[in-house]
FIKOLZA-1660 file (N, C-alpha, C; in steps of 0.1 Angstrom, whole numbers, plus 5000, padded with zeros to 4 digits):
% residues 77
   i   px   py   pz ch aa at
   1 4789 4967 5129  A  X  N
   1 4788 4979 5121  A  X CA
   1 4785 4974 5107  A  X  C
   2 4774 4984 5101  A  X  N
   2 4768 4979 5085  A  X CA
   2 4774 4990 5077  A  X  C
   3 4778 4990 5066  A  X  N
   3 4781 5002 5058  A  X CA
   3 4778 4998 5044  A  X  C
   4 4775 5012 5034  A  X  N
   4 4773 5010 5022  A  X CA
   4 4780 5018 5009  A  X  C
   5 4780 5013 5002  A  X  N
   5 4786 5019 4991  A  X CA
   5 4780 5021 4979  A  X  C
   6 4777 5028 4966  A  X  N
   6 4775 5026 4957  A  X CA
   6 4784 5026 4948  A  X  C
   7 4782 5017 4937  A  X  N
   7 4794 5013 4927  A  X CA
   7 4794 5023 4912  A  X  C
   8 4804 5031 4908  A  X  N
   8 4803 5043 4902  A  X CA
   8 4804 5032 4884  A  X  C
   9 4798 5042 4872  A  X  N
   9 4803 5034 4862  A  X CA
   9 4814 5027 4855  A  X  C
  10 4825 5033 4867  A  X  N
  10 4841 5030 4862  A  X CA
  10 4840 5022 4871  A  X  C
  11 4832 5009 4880  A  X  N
  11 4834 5004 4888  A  X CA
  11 4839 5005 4905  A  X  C
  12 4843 5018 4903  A  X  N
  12 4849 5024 4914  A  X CA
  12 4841 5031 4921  A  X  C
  13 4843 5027 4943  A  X  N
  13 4835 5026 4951  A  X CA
  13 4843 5037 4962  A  X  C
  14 4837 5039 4969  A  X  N
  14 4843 5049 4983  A  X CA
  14 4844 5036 4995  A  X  C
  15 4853 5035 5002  A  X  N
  15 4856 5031 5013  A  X CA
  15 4852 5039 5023  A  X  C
  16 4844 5035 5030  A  X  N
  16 4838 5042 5041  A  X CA
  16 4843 5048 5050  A  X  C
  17 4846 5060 5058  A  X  N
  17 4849 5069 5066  A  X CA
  17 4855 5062 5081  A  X  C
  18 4840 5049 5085  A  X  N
  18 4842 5047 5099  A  X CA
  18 4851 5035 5095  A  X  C
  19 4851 5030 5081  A  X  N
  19 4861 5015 5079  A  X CA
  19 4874 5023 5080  A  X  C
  20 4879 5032 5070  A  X  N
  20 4888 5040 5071  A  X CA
  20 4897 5046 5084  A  X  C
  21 4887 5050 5091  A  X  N
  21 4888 5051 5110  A  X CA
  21 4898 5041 5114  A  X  C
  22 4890 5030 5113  A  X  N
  22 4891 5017 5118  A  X CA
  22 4904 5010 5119  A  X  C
  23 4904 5011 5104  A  X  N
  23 4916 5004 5098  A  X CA
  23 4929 5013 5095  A  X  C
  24 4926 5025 5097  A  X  N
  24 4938 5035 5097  A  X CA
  24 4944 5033 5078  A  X  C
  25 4933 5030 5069  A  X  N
  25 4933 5034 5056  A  X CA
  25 4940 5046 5048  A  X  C
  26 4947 5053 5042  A  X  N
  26 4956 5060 5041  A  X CA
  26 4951 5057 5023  A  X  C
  27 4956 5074 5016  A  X  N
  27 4957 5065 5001  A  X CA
  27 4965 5060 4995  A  X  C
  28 4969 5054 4987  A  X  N
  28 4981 5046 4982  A  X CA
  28 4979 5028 4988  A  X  C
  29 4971 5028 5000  A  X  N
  29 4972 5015 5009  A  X CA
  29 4965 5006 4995  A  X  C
  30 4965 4994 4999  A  X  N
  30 4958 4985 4990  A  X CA
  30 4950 4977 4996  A  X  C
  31 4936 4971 4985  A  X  N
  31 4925 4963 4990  A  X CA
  31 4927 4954 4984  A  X  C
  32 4925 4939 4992  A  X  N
  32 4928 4925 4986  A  X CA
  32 4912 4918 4990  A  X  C
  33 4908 4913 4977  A  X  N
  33 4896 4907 4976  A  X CA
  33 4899 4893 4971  A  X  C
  34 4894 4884 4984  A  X  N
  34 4893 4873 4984  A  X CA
  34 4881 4866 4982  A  X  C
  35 4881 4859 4970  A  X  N
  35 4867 4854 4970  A  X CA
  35 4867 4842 4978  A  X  C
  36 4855 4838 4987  A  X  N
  36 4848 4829 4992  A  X CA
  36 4839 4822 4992  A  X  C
  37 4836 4811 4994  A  X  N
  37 4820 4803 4992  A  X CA
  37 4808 4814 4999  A  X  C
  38 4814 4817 5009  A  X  N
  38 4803 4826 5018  A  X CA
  38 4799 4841 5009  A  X  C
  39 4809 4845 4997  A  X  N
  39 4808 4853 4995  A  X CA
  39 4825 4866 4992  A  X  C
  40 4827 4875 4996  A  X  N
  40 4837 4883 4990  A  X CA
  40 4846 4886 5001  A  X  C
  41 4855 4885 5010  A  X  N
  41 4868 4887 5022  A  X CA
  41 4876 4901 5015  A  X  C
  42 4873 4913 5023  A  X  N
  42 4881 4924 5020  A  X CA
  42 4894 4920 5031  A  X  C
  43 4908 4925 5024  A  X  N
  43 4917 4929 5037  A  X CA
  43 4925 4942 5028  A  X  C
  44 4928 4948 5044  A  X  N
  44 4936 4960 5037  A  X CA
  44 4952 4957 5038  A  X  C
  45 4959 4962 5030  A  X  N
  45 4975 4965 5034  A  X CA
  45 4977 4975 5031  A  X  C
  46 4990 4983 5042  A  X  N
  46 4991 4990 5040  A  X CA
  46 5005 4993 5028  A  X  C
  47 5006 5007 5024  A  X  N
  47 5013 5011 5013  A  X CA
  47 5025 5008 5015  A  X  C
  48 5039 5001 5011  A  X  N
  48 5053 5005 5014  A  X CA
  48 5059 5014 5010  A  X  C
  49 5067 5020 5017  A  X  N
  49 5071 5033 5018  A  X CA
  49 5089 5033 5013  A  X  C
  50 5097 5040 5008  A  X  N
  50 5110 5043 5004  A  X CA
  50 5115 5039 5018  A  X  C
  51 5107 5049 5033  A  X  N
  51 5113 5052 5043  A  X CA
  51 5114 5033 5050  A  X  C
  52 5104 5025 5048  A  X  N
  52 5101 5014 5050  A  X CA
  52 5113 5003 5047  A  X  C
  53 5114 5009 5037  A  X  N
  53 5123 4996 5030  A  X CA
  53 5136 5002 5039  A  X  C
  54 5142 5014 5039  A  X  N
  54 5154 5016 5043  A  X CA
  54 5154 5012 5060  A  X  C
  55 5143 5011 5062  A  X  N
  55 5141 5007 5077  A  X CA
  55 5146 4996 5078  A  X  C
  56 5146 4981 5069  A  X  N
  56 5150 4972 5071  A  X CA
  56 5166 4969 5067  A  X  C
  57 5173 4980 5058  A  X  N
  57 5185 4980 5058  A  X CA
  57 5192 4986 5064  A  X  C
  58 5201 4978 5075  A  X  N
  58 5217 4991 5080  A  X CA
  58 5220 4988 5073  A  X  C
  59 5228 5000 5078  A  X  N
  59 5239 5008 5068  A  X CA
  59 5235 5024 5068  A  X  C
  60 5240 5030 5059  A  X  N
  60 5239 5044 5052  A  X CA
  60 5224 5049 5043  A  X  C
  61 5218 5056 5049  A  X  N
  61 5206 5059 5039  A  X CA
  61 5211 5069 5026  A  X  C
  62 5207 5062 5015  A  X  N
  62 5211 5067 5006  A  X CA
  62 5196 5070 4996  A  X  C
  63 5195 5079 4988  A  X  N
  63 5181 5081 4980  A  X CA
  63 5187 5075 4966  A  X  C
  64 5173 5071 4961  A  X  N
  64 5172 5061 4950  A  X CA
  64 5182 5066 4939  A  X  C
  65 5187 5080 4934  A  X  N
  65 5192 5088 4924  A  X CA
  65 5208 5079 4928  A  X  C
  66 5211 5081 4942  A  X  N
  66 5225 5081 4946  A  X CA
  66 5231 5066 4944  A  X  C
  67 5221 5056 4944  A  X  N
  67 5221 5047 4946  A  X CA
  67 5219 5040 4926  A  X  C
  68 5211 5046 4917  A  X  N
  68 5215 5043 4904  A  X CA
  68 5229 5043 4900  A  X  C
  69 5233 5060 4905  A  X  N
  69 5248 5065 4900  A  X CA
  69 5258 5051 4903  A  X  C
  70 5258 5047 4915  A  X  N
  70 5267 5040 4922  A  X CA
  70 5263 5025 4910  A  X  C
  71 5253 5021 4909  A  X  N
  71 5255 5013 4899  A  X CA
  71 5259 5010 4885  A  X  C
  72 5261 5023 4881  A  X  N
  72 5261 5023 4867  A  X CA
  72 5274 5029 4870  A  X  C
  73 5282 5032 4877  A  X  N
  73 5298 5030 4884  A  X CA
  73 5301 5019 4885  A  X  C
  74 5295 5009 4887  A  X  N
  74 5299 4992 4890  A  X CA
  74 5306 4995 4904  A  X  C
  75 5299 5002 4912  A  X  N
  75 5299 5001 4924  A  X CA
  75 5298 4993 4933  A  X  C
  76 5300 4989 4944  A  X  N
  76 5290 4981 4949  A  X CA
  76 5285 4987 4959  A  X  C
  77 5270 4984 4963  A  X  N
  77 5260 4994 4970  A  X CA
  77 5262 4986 4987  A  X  C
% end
């Protein structure tokens, strides 16, 4: 697959539709450009999410406000 882009005056480009497809691109995700001898290595990652992080912690889901309060109580979280 070939695809093209054109580069706007603010430098800024469209990510292609069928790359997008592909890679299940989303907005917020990020592009990492790696330069190479051969030339330029795109890779995508995806965005992390509030819901992401609390994925990796048991315990109690708690939202970011509840979780300030509790600190500036000298709580412990």
């Amino acid at each position: 697959m070939s695809c093209e882009t054109k580069i706007s005056k603010g430098f800024q480009t469209v990510v292609p539709s069928d790359v997008r497809k592909k890679f299940s691109i989303d907005p917020g995700d990020i592009v990492e450009w790696q330069i190479t001898e051969e030339g330029v290595k795109l890779s995508f990652r995806k965005k992390v999410t509030i819901e992401d992080i609390f994925g990796m912690v048991d315990g109690p889901k708690t939202d970011a406000v509840e979780l300030k309060k509790k600190v500036q109580r000298g709580e412990k979280i």
